[in-house]
N, C-alpha and C positions, 0 to 999 in steps of 0.2 A: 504494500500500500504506500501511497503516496506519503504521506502521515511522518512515516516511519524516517523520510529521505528529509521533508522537509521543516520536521521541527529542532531535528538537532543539527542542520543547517542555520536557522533561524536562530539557537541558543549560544551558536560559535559565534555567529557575525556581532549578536547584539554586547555577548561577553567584550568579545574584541574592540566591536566599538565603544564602550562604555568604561572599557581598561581606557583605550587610548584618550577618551575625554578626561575624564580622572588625570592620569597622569600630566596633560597638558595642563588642567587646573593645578597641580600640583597638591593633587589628594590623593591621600592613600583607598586605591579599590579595595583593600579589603579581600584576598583573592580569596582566602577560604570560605566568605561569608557567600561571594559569589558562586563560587564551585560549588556548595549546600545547595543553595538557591538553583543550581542548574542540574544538578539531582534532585531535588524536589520537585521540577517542572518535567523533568525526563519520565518520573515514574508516572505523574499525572496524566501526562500524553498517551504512555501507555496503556493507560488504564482506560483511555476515552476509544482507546481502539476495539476495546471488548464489544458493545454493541454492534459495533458495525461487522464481527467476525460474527455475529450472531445471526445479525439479520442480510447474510450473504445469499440472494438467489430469493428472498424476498419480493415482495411487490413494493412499488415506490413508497407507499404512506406507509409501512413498515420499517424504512430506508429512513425514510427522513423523521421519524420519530424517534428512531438509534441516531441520526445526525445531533436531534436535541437534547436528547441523553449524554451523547457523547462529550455535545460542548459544555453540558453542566457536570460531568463527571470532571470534564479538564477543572473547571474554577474550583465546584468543590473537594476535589480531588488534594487541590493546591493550598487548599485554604486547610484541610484535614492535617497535611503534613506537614504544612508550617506551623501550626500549633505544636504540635510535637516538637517541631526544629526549637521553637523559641519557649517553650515551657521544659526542654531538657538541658537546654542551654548548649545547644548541639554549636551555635551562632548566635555573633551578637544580632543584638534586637533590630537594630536601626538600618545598618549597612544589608543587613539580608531580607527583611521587607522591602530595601529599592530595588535589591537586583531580583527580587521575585517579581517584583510587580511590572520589571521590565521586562522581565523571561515570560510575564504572562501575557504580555500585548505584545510582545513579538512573535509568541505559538498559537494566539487565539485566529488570525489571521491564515497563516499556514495548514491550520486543523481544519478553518471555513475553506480556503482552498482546495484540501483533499478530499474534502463531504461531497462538496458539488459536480464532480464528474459522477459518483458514486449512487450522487439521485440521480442527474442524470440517465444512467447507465440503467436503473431497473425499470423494470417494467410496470406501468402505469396498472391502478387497481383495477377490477372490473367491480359494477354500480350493482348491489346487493340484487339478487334475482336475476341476472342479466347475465349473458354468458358469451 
């Protein structure tokens, strides 16, 4: 799946850009807060791909209902395991909420990208009694 290609495409560029800004600010990025934060997003993305292995060979409104699952699996998925990050004290508090929140609008786009060929692609429902 697409998914797979494009969010941890998405979680290198945004890391790298967001190291290189930092640094030109003359801030410390924080890389391990960062690194948590982009294992935190990696497992979430994962996790949003379950429905759609589910609903493979489906009709469309069964497609695109694992699509809306899928994208509320990614937030809540994110939000589950940042709790944990920051109530273990796995990462500091501050530094790893911006690089999640960045890791999470640079994968939420990537995730809407791979959905929509995916509806595309199944097969439209047939109208209850109709065949």
């Amino acid at each position: 799946m697409r998914a797979f290609v494009l969010m941890p495409l998405m979680i290198v560029l945004t890391a790298a850009g967001g190291w290189m800004i930092c640094r030109a600010m003359g801030v410390d990025p924080r890389v391990r807060d960062m690194l948590t934060a982009a294992a935190v997003c990696m497992l979430a993305g994962a996790g949003s791909a379950v429905p759609l292995v589910l609903t493979r060979g489906s009709s469309q409104l069964a497609v695109v209902q694992a699509a809306l699952v899928a994208t509320m699996i990614h937030l809540f998925g994110m939000l589950a395991l940042a709790l944990v990050v920051v109530t273990t004290h796995l990462a500091g508090y501050g530094a790893f909420l911006y690089w999640l929140m960045a890791f999470y609008f640079a994968t939420l786009p990537a995730l809407v990208a791979a959905l929509v060929p995916l509806i595309k692609r199944a097969q439209p429902a047939h109208p209850a009694g109709k065949n």
